[in-house]
KEDREN-160636 format. One record per residue: x, y, z of N, C-alpha, C in turn; residue number from 1. Coordinates in nm, 3 decimals. Layout:
BEGIN
X;Y;Z;X;Y;Z;X;Y;Z;NUM
...
END
This chain:
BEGIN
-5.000;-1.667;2.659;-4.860;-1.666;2.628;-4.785;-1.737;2.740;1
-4.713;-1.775;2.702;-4.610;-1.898;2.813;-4.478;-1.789;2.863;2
-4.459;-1.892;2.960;-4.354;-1.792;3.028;-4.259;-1.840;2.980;3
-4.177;-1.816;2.948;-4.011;-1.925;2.953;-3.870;-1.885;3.065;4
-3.839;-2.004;3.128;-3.796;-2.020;3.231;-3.646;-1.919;3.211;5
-3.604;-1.884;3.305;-3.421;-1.863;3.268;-3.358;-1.944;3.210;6
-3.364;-2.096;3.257;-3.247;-2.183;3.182;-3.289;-2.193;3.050;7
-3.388;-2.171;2.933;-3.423;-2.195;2.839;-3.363;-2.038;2.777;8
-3.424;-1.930;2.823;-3.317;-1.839;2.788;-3.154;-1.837;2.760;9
-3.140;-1.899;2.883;-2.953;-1.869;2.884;-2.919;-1.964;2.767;10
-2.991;-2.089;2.764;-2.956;-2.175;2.658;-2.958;-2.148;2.555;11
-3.054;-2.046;2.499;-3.075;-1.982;2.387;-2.956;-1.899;2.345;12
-2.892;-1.808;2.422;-2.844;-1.709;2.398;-2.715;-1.756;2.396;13
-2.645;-1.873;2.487;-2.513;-1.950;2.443;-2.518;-2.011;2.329;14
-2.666;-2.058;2.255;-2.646;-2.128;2.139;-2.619;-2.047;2.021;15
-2.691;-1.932;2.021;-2.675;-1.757;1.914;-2.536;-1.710;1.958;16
-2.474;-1.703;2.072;-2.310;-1.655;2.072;-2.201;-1.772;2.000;17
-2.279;-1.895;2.002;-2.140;-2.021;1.960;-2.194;-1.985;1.835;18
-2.322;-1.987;1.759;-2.335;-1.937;1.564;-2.253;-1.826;1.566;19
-2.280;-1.723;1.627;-2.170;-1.604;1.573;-2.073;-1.623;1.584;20
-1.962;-1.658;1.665;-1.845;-1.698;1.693;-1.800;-1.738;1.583;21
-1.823;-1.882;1.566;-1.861;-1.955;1.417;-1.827;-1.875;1.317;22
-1.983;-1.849;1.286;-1.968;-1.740;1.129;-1.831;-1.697;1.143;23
-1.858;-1.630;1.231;-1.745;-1.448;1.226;-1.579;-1.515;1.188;24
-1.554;-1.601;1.270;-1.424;-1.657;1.275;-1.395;-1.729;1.138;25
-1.527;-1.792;1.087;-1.452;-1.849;0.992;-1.444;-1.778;0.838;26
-1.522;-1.693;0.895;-1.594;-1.551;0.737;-1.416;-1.477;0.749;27
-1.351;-1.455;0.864;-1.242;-1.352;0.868;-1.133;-1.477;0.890;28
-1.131;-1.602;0.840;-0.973;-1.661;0.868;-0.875;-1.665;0.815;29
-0.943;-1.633;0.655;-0.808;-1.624;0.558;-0.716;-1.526;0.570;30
-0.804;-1.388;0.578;-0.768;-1.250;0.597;-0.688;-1.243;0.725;31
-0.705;-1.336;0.861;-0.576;-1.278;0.915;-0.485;-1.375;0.977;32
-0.478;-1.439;0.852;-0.363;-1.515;0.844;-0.210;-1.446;0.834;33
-0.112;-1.411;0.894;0.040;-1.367;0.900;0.099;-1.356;0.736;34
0.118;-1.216;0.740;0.157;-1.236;0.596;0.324;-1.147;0.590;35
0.409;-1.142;0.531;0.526;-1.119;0.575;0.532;-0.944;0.559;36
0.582;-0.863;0.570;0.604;-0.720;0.568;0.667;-0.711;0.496;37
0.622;-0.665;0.342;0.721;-0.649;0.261;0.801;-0.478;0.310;38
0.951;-0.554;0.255;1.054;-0.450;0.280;1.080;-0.373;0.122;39
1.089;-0.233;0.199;1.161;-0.141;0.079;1.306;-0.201;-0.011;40
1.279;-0.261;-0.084;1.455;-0.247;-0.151;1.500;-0.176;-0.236;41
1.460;-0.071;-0.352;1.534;0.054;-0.433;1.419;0.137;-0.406;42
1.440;0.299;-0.432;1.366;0.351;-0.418;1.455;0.465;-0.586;43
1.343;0.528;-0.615;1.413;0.650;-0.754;1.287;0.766;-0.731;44
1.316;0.857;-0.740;1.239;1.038;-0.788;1.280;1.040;-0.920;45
1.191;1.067;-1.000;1.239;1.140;-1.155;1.086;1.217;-1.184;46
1.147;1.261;-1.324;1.018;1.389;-1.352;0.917;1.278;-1.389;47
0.765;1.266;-1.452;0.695;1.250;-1.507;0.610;1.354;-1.590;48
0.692;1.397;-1.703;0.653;1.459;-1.798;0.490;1.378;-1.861;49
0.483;1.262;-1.904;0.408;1.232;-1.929;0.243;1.238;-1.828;50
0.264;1.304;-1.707;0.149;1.323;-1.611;0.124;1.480;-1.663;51
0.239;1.574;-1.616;0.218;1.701;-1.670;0.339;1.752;-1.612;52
0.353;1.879;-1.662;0.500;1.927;-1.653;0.481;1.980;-1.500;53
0.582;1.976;-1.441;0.624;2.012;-1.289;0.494;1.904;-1.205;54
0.561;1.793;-1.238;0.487;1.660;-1.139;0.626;1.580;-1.134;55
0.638;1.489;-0.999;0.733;1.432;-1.018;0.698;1.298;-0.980;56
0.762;1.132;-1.015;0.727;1.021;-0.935;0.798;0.990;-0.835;57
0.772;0.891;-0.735;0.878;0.835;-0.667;0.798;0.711;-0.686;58
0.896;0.648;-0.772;0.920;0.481;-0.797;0.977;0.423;-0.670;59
0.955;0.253;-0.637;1.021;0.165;-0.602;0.953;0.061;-0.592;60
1.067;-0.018;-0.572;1.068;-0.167;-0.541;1.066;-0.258;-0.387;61
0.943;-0.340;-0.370;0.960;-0.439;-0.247;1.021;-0.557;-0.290;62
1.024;-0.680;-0.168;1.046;-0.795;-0.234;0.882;-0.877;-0.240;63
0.806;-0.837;-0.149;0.622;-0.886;-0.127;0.605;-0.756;-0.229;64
0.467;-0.811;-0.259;0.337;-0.775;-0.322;0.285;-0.667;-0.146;65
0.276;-0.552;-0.225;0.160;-0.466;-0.051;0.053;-0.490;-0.081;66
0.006;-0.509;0.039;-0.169;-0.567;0.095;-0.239;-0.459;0.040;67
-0.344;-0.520;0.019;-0.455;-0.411;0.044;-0.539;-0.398;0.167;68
-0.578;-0.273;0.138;-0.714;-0.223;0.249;-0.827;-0.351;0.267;69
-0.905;-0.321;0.332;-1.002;-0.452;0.378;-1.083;-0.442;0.272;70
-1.116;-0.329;0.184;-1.243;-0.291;0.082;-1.175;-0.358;-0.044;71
-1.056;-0.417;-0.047;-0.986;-0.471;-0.125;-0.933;-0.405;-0.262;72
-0.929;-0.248;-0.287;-0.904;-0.185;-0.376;-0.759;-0.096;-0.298;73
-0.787;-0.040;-0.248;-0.693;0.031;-0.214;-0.524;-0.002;-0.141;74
-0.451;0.031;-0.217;-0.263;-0.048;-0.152;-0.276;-0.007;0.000;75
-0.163;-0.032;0.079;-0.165;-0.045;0.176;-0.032;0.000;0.204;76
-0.041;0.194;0.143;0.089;0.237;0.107;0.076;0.365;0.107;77
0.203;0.462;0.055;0.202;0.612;-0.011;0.307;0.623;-0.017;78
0.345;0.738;-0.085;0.464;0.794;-0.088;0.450;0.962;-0.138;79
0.578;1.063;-0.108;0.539;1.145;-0.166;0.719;1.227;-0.105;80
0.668;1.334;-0.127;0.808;1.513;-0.097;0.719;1.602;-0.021;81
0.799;1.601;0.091;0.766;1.719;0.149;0.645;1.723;0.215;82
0.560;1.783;0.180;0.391;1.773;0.217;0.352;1.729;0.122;83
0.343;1.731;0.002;0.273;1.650;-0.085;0.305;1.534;-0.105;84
0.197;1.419;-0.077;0.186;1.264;-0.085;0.080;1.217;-0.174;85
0.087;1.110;-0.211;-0.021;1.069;-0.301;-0.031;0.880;-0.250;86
-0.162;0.842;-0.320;-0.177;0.680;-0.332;-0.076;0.621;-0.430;87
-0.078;0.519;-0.429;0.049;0.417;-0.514;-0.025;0.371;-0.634;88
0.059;0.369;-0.743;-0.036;0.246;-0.857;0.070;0.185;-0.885;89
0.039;0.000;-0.903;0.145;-0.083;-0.956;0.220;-0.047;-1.082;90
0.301;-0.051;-1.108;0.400;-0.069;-1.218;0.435;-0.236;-1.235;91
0.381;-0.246;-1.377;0.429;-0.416;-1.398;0.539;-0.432;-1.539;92
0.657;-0.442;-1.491;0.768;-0.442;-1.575;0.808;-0.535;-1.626;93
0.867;-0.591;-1.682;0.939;-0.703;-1.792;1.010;-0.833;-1.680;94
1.041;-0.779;-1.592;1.147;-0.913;-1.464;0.991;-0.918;-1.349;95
0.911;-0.870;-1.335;0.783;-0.883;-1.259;0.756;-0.900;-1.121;96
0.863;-0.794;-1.109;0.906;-0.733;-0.930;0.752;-0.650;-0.894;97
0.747;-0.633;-0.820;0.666;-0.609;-0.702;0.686;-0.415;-0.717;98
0.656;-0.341;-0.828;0.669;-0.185;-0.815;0.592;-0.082;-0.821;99
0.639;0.023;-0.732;0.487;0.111;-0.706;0.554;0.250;-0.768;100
0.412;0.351;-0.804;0.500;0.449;-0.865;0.366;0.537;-0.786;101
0.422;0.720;-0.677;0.311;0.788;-0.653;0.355;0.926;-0.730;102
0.232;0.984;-0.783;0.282;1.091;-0.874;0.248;1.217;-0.760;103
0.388;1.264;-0.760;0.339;1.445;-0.667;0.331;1.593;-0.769;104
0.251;1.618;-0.741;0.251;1.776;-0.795;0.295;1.867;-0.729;105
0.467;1.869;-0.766;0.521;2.008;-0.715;0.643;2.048;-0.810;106
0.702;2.148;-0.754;0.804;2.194;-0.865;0.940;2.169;-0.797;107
1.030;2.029;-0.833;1.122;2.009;-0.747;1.248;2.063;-0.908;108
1.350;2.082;-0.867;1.444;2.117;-0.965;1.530;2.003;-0.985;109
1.569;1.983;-1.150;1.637;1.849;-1.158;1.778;1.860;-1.074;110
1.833;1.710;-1.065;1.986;1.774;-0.992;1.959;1.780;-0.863;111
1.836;1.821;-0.800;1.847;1.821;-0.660;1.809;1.669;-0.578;112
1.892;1.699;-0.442;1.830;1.608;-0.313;1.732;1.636;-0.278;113
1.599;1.536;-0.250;1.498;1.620;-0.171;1.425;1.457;-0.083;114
1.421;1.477;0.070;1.352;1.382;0.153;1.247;1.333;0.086;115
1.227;1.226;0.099;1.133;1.151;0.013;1.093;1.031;0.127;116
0.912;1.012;0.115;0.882;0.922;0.268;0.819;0.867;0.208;117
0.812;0.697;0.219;0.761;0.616;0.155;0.688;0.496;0.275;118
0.581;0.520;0.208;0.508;0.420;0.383;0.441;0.317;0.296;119
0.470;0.179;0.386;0.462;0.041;0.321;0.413;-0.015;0.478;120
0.267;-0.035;0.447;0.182;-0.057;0.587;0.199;0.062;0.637;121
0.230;0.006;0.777;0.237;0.085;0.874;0.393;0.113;0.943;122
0.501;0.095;0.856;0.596;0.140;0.840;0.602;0.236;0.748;123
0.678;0.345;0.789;0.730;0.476;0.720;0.858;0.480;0.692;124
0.970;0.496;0.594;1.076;0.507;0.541;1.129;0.599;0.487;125
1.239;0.687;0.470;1.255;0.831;0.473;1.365;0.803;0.371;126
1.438;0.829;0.246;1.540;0.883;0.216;1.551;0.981;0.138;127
1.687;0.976;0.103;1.724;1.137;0.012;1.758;1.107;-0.072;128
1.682;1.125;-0.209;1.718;1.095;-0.343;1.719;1.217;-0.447;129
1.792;1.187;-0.528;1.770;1.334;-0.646;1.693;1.285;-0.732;130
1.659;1.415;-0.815;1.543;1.445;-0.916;1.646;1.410;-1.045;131
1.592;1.289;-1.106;1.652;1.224;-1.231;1.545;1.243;-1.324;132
1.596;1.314;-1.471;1.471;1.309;-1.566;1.463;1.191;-1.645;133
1.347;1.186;-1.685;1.269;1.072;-1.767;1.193;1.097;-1.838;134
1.157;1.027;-1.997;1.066;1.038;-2.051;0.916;1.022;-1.973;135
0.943;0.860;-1.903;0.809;0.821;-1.868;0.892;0.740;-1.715;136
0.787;0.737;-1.620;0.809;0.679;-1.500;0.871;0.548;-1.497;137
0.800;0.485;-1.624;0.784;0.353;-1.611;0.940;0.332;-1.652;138
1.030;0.394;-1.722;1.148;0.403;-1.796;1.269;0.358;-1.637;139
1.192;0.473;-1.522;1.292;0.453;-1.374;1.274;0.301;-1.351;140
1.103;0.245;-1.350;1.117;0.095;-1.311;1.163;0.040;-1.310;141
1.198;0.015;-1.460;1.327;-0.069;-1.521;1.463;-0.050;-1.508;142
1.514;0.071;-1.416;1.634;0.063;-1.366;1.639;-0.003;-1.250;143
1.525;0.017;-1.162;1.519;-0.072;-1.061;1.487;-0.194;-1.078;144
1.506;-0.296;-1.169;1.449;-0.377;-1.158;1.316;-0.444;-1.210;145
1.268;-0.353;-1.207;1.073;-0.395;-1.215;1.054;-0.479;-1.344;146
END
């Protein structure tokens, strides 16, 4: 068996760090490319009877599309009342705004104010909206816009 010198080593091992470099950089360039932060612009609470009785949504509207997770399924979001939060699912409405709707299971009373936190990335957003009834969630969309 042959010996091999240091400089044939080191050469080796700068030539395997410039391939990875390589790969890696160009496998991840699209992905972190600057993409803008979409901002909250309406936000609505109403019932969703159609989930089950004493559930409520909180609808809204960005002006971006939210990212997803790296596994590429999951938003890059939540919303919810109180302690109960949930994941987001798109709402795709008739004007084809950018709207998310998360369903909570609790018993809020119509008529009322109640804090409502809506996180878009890694921004969190807080307001106070009342409990408006609705047939169906999707019915609030379309007041906002969607």
């Amino acid at each position: 068996m042959q010996k091999k010198t240091p400089a044939v080593l080191l050469s080796a091992a700068a030539a395997l760090a410039v391939a990875v470099t390589t790969t890696t950089t160009g496998a991840f360039a699209s992905n972190d490319a600057p993409t803008p932060q979409p901002k909250l612009l309406k936000a609505g609470l109403v019932t969703a009877p159609e989930i089950n009785r004493g559930t409520s949504a909180v609808v809204f509207r960005t002006d971006h599309r939210l990212q997803r997770d790296r596994n590429g399924g999951s938003l890059r979001g939540g919303a919810g009342v109180g302690a109960a939060s949930s994941s987001l699912i798109t709402v795709h409405g008739p004007a084809g705004h950018p709207c998310y709707v998360a369903y909570v299971r609790n018993k809020l009373r119509l008529g009322h104010r109640y804090e409502v936190a809506i996180k878009i990335g890694d921004v969190e957003h807080h307001r106070t909206l009342k409990l408006h009834a609705t047939k169906r969630a999707a019915e609030r969309g379309a007041d906002l816009g969607c």
